[in-house]
matplotlib code that plots the C-alpha trace (Angstrom):
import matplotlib.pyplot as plt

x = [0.0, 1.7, 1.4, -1.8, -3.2, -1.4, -2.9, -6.4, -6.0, -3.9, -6.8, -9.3, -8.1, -7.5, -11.6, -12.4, -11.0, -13.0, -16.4, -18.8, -21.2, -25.2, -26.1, -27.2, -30.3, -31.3, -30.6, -33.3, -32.4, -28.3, -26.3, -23.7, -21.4, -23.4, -22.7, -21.8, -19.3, -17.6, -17.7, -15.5, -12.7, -12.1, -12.3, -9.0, -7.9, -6.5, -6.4, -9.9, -12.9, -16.5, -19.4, -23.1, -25.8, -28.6, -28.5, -31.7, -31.9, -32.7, -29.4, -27.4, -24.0, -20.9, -17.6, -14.1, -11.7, -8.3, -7.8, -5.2, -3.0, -2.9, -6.5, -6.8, -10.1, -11.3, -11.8, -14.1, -16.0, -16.2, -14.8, -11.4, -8.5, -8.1, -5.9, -8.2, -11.7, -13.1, -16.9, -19.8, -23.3, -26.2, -29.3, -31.4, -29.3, -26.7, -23.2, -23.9, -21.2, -17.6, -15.2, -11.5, -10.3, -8.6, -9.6, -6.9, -5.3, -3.3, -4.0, -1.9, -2.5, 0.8, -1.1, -4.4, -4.7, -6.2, -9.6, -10.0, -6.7, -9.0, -12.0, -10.3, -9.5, -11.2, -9.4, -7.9, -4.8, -4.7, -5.6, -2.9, -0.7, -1.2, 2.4, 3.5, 1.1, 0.2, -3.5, -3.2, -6.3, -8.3, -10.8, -11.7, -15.4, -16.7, -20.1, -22.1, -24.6, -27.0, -25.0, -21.8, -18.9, -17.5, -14.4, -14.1, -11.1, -11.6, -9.0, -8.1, -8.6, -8.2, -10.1, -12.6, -14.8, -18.4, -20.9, -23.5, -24.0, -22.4, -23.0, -22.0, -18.6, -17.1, -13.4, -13.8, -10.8, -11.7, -10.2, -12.0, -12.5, -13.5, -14.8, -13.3, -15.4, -14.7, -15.7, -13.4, -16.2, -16.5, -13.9, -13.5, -11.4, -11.7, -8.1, -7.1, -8.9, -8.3, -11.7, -13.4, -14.3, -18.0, -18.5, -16.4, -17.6, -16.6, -16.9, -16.0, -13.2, -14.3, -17.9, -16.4, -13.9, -16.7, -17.3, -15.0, -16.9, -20.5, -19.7, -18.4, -21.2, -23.4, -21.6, -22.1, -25.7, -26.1, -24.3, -26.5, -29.9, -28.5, -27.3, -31.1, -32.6, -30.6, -31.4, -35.1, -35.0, -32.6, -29.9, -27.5, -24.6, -22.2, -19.9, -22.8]
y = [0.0, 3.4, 6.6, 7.7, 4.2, 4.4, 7.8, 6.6, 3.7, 6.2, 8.6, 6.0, 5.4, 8.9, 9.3, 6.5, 8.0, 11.3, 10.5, 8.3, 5.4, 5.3, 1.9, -0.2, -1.7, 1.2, 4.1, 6.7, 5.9, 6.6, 9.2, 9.5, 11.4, 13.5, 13.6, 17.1, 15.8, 13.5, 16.2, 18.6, 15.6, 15.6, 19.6, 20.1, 16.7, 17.3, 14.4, 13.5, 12.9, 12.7, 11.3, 11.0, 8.4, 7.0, 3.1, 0.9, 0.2, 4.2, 4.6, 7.3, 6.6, 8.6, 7.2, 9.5, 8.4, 8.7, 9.9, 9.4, 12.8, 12.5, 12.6, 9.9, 7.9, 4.1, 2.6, 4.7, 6.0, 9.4, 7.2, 8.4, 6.0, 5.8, 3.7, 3.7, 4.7, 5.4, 4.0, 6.0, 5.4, 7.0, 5.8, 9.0, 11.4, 9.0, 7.7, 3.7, 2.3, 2.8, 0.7, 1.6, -0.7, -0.4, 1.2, 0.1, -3.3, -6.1, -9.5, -11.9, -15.7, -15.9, -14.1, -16.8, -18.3, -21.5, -21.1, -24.4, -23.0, -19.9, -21.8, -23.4, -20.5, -18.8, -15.2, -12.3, -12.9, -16.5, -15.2, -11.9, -14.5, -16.7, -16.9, -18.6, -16.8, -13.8, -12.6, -9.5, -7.2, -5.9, -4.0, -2.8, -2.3, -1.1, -1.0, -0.9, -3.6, -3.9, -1.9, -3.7, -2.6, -4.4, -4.4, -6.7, -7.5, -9.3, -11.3, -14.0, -17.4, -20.5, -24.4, -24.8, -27.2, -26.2, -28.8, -27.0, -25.1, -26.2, -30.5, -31.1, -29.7, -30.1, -28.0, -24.7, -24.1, -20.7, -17.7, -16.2, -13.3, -14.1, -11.5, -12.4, -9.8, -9.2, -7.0, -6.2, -5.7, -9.9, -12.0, -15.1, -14.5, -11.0, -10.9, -11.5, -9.8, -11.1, -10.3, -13.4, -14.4, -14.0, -14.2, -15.9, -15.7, -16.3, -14.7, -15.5, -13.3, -12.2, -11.4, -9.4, -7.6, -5.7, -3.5, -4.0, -1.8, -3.1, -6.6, -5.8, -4.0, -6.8, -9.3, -7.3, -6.5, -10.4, -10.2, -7.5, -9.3, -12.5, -10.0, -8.4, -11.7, -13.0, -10.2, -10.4, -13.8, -12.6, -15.4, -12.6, -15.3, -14.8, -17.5, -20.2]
z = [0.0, -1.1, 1.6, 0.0, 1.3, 4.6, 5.4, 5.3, 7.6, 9.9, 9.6, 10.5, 13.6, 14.6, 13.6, 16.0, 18.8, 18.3, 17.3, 19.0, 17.6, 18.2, 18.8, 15.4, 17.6, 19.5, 17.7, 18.6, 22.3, 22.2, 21.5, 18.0, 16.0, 13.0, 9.8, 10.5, 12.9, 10.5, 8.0, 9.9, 10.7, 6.8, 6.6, 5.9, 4.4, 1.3, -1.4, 0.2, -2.4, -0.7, -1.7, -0.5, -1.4, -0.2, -0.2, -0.6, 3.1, 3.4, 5.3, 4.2, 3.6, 3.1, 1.1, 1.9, -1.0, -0.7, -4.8, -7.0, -7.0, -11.0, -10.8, -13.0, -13.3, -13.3, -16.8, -18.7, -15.2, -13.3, -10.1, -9.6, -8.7, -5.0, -2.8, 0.6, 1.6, 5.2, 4.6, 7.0, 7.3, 9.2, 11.0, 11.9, 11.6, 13.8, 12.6, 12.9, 11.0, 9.8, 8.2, 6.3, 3.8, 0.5, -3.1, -6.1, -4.6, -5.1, -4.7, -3.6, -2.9, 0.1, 2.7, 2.6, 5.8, 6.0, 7.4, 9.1, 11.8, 12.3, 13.5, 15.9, 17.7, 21.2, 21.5, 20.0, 21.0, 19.5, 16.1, 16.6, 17.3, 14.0, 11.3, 8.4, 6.8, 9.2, 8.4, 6.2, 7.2, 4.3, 5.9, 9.8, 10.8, 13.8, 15.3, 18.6, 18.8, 21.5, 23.8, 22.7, 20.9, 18.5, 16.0, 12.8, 10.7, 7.1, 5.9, 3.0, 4.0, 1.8, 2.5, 5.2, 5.7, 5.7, 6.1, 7.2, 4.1, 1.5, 2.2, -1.6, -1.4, 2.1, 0.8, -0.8, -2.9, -3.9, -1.9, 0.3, 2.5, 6.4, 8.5, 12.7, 15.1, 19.0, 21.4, 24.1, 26.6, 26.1, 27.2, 29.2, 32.3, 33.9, 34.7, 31.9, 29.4, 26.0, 23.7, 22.9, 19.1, 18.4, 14.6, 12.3, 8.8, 4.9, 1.5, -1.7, -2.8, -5.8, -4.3, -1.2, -3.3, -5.7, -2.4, 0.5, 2.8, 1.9, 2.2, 5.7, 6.6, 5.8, 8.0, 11.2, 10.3, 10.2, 13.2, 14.9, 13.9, 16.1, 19.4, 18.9, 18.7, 21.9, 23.7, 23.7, 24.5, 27.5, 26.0, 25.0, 25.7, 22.5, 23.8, 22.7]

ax = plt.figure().add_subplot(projection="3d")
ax.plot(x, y, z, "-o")
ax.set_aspect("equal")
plt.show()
């Protein structure tokens, strides 16, 4: 990734640290960054191309592109090149969602991880911990679901057995992108706090790749249907 790239993701944190999420479930009842507040973080970013649409969920959404500084477009399109975009959306008036991953890229088959070593894992620090390859992130998501924070990292993966939905084919050759998502507010052991997995999910490559940020988005709002459902049944036990 060239510094173009590097200065979204570095900017993406530095967002996260300032503004605050509304609650995916509960919206109308918490408290989150505006718009307006997101707006002014990117001010005086220069390099920085915005853009504004409404998607078919009635969200609004915001993309920040980190442009090309030849200004050159893609293919035949009015999208200029860009090497990173910081993804926003909004739930009545309420940031709800916002992810960072990367614009022009390249692919490269070294960094898969094989998925069946990630399932077997419990904690954060098990996965951080993973070489030979070590998971390459693609994209970082973060939301607040039913009063719980939590952070996602997608990744490529390679094999996995799926029975469960795919009987026919237990080994899926094609690459894939997995989604791992933790909250640090759940964890096993209170003295030692190391977040405890609670989604694990795959992709197909090629799908995931179309829109980096959407695909991620949908993942956790799979995710935040299953903490909504939990908690009305007062089962919210992520661990099961």
């Amino acid at each position: 990734m060239n510094s173009t790239g590097m200065q979204g993701w570095e900017d993406y944190k530095s967002l996260m640290n300032q503004v605050k999420l509304a609650d995916y479930n509960f919206t109308k009842e918490s408290k989150g960054a505006s718009m307006e507040d997101v707006d002014k973080f990117f001010k005086n970013k220069k390099g920085v191309k915005r853009k504004e649409v409404t998607t078919y969920d009635g969200l609004k959404q915001v993309n920040y592109w980190y442009v090309d500084k030849s200004g050159k477009k893609i293919g035949g399109s009015d999208t200029p090149v860009f090497y990173a975009e910081i993804l926003t959306k909004y739930k009545d008036g309420k940031l709800i969602y916002a992810s960072v991953e990367p614009g022009s890229y390249s692919y490269s088959n070294k960094n898969a991880v094989n998925l069946d070593k990630v399932e077997e894992l419990d904690d954060l620090s098990m996965f951080s911990n993973l070489k030979d390859p070590k998971p390459v992130p693609y994209s970082v998501a973060q939301m607040e679901i039913s009063s719980v924070p939590v952070t996602s990292v997608s990744f490529v993966t390679k094999g996995g057995n799926h029975k469960d939905t795919n009987p026919e084919k237990e080994q899926v050759d094609m690459p894939q992108l997995a989604y791992l998502t933790v909250s640090p507010q759940l964890y096993h052991d209170k003295e030692h706090p190391d977040p405890h997995i609670i989604g694990l999910v795959a992709l197909p490559y090629l799908n995931a790749s179309r829109d980096f940020g959407n695909a991620h988005y949908s993942v956790l709002n799979n995710l935040s249907k299953e903490m909504k459902e939990k908690l009305a049944s007062r089962s919210l036990d992520l661990n099961k």
